[in-house]
C-alpha positions as CSV (number, residue, x, y, z in Angstrom):
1,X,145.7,183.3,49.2
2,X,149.1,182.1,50.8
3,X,152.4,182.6,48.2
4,X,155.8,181.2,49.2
5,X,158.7,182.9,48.1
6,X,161.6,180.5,48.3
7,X,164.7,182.7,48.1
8,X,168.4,181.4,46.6
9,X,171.1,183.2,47.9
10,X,174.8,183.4,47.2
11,X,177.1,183.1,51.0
12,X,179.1,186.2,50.0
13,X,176.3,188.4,49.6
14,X,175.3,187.9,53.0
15,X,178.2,190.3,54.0
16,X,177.3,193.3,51.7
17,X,177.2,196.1,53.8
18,X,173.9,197.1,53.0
19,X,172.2,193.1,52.9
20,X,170.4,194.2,56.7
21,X,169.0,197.3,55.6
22,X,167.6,196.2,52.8
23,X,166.0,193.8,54.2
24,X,164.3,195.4,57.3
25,X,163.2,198.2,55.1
26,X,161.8,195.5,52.7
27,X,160.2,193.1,56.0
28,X,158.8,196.7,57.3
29,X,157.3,197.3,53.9
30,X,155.4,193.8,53.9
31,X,154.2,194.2,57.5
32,X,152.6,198.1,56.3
33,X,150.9,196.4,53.5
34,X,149.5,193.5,55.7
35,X,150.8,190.5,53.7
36,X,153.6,189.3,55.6
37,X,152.0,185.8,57.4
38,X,155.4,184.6,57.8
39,X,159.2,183.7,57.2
40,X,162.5,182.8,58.3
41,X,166.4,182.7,57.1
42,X,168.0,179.5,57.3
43,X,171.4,178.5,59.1
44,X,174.4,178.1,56.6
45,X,175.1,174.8,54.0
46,X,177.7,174.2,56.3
47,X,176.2,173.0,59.0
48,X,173.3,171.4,56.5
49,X,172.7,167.5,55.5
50,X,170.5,166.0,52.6
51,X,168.7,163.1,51.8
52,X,169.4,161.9,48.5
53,X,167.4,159.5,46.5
54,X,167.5,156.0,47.7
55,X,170.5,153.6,47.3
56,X,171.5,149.9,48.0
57,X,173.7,151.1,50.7
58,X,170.8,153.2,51.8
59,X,172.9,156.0,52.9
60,X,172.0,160.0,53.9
61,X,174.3,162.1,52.3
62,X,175.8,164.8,55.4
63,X,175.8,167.8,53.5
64,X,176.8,170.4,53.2
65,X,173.7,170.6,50.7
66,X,171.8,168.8,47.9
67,X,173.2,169.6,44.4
68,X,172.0,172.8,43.3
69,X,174.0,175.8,41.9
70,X,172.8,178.4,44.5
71,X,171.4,177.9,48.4
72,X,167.9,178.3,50.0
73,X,168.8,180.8,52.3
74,X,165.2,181.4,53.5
75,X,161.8,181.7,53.1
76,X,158.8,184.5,52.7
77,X,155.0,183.4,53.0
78,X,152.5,186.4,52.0
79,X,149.0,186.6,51.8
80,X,148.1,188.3,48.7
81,X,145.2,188.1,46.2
82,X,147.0,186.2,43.4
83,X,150.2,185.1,41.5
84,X,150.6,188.8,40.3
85,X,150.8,190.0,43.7
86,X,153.1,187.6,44.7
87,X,155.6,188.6,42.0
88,X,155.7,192.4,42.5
89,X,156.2,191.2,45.8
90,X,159.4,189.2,44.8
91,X,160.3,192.0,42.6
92,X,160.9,194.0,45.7
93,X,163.0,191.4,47.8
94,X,166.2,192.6,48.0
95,X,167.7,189.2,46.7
96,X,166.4,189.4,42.9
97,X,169.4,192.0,43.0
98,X,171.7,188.8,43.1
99,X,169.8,186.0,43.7
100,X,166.9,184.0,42.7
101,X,163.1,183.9,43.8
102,X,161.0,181.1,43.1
103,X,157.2,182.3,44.7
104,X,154.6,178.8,44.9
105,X,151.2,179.0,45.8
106,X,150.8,177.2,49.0
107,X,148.2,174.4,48.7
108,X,145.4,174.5,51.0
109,X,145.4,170.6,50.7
110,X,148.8,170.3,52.4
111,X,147.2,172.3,55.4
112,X,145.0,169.1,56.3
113,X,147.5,166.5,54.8
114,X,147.6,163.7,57.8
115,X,150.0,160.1,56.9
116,X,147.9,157.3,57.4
117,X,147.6,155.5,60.3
């Protein structure tokens, strides 16, 4: 099964000194084990926009991000037996030392979704 690990990250710890390591020893780790499908960091709030709920005016809000406490700096997806393997996975990312970790199953319906025509 397919797990998403959403990962919230705070700016400044992006310049610890040891934020790289930590995370090619943890991406190496997942690539051994054979449960790294994919992933990617995203570019900085600063150069982000949003799209709020709908208003009269009707407007998109230009960022820097939707209203949340911390950013989504990235994303994780593994393939892993079940929600438990997901979370010792998480437990291991080197952002649940300052961050937060939200892991989601990824729907297999969402795979075939198609808008109407």
């Amino acid at each position: 099964m397919h797990y998403a690990m959403l990962i919230f990250e705070n700016d400044p710890e992006l310049r610890r000194p040891d934020y790289h390591g930590a995370w090619l020893a943890y991406h190496k780790a997942m690539i051994s084990a054979g449960v790294w499908v994919s992933g990617h960091a995203l570019e900085p709030v600063s150069i982000a926009g949003s799209a709020p709920a709908p208003t009269p005016q009707g407007r998109v809000q230009d960022g820097p991000f939707a209203e949340t406490r911390e950013q989504l700096g990235g994303y994780i997806i593994l393939d892993v037996p079940s929600l438990q393997g997901a979370l010792e996975w998480a437990a291991r990312c080197p952002a649940v030392a300052y961050g937060a970790i939200e892991v989601r199953r990824v729907s297999l319906a969402s795979s075939s979704w198609r808008p109407a025509a």
